[in-house]
DRENPA-3360 file (N, C-alpha, C; in nm, 2 decimals, always signed):
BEGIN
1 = XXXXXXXX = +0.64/-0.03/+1.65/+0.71/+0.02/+1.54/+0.75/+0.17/+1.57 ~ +0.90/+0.17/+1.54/+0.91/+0.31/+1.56/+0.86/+0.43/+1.47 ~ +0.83/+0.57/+1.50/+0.76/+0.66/+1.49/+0.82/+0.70/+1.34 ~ +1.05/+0.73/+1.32/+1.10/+0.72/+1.23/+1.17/+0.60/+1.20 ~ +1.25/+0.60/+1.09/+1.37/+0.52/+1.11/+1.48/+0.58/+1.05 ~ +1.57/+0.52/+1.11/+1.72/+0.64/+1.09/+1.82/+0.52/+0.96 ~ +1.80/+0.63/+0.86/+1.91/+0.53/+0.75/+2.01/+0.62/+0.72 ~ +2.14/+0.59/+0.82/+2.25/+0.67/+0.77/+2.23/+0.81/+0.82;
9 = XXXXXXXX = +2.15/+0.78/+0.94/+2.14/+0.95/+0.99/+2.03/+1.01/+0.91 ~ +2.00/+1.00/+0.82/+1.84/+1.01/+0.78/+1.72/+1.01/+0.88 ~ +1.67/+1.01/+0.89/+1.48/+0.97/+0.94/+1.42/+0.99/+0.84 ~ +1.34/+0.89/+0.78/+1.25/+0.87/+0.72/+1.12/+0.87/+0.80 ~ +1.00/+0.89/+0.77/+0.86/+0.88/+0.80/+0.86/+0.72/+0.81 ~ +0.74/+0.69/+0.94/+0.68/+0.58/+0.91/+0.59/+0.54/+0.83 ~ +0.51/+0.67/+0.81/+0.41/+0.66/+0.69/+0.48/+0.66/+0.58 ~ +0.58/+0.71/+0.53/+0.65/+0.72/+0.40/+0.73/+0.54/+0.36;
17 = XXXXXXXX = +0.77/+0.47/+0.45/+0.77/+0.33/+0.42/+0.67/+0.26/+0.45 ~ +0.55/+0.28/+0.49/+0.45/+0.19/+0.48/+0.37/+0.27/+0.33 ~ +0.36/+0.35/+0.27/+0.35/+0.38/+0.17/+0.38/+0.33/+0.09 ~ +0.51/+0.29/+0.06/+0.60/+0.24/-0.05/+0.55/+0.07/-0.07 ~ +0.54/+0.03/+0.10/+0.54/-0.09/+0.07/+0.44/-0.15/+0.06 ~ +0.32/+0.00/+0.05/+0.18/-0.07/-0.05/+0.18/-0.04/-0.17 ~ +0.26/+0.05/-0.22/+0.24/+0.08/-0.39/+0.27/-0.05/-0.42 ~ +0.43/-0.10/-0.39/+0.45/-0.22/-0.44/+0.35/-0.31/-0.42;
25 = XXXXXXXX = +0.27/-0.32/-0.33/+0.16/-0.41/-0.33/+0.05/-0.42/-0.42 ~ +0.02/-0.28/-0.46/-0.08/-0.28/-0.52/-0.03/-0.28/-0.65 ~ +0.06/-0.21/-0.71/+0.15/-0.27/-0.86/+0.16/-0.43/-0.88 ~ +0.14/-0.49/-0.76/+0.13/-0.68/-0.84/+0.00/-0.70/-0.83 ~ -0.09/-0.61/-0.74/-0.25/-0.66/-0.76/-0.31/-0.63/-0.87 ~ -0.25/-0.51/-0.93/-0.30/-0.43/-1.06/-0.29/-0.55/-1.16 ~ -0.14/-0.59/-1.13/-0.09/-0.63/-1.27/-0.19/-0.79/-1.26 ~ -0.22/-0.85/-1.11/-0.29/-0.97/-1.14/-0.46/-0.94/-1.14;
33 = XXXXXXXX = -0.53/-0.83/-1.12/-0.64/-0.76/-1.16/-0.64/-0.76/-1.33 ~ -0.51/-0.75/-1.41/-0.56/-0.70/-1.52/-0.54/-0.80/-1.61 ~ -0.44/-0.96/-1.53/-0.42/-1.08/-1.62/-0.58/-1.12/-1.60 ~ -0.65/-1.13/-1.50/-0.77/-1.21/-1.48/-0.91/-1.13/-1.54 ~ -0.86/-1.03/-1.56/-1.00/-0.97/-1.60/-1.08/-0.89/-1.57 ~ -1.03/-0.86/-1.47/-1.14/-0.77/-1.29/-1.19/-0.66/-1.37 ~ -1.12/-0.60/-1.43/-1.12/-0.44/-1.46/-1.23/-0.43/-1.54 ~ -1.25/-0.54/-1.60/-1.39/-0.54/-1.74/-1.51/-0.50/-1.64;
41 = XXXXXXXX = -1.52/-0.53/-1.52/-1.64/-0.53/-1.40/-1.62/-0.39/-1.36 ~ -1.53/-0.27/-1.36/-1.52/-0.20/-1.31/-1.58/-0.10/-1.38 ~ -1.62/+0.02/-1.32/-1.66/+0.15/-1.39/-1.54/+0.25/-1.40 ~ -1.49/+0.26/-1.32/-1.34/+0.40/-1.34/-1.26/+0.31/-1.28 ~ -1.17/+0.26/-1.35/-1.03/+0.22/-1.33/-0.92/+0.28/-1.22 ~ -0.94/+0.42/-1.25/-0.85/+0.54/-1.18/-0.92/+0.52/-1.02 ~ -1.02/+0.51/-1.01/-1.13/+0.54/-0.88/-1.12/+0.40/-0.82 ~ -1.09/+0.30/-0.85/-1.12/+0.17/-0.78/-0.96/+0.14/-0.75;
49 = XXXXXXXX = -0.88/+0.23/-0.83/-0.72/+0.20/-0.81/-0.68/+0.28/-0.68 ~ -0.73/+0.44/-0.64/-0.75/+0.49/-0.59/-0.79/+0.39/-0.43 ~ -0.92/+0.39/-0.44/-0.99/+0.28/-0.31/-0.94/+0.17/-0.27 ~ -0.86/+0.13/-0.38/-0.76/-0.03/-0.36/-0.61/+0.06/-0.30 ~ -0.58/+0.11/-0.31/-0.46/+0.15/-0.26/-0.49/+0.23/-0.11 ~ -0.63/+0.32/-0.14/-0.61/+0.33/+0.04/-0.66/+0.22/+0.12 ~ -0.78/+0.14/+0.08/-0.76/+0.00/+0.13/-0.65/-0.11/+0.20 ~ -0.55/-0.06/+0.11/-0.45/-0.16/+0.16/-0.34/-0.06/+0.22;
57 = XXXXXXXX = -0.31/+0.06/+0.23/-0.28/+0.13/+0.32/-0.29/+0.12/+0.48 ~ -0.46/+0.11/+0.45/-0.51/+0.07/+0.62/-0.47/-0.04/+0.64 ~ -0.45/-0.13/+0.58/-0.43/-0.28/+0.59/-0.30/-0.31/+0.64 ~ -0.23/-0.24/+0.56/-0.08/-0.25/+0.62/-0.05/-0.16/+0.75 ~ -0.07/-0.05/+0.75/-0.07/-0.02/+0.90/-0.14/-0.03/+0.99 ~ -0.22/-0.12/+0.99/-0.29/-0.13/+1.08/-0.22/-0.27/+1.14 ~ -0.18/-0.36/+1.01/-0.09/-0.48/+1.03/+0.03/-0.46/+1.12 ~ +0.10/-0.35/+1.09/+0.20/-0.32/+1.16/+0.22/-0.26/+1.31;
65 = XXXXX = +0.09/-0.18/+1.34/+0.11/-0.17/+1.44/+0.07/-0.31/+1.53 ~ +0.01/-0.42/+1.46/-0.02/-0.50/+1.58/+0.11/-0.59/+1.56 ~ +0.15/-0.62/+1.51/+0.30/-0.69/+1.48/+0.48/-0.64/+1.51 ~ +0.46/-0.47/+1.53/+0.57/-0.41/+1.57/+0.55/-0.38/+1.75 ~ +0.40/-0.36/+1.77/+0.38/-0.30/+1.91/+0.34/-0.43/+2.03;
% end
């Protein structure tokens, strides 16, 4: 995976789109976290949202680097 990507002469970060494409991730885990109930088990909402999002951070780039390289 390359380091940038060029949109239109732009360079974006690689970290700046693998970022995005965990928020989106985690904005449908939240939303299926909160149909099922999870959060009633939780102590800070904010803090486990927090740990779920860097969680899946590492998840996705780590995904990518074995799937781009």
């Amino acid at each position: 995976m390359p380091a940038e990507f060029d949109l239109y002469g732009v360079y974006i970060p690689r970290l700046l789109v693998l970022m995005l494409v965990t928020l989106f991730a985690v904005i449908i885990l939240r939303r299926l976290l909160a149909w099922i109930g999870a959060y009633t088990l939780v102590w800070h909402r904010g803090l486990f949202d927090l740990a779920l999002y860097v969680l899946l951070l590492g998840a996705v780039s780590t995904v990518s680097r074995w799937y781009f390289t």
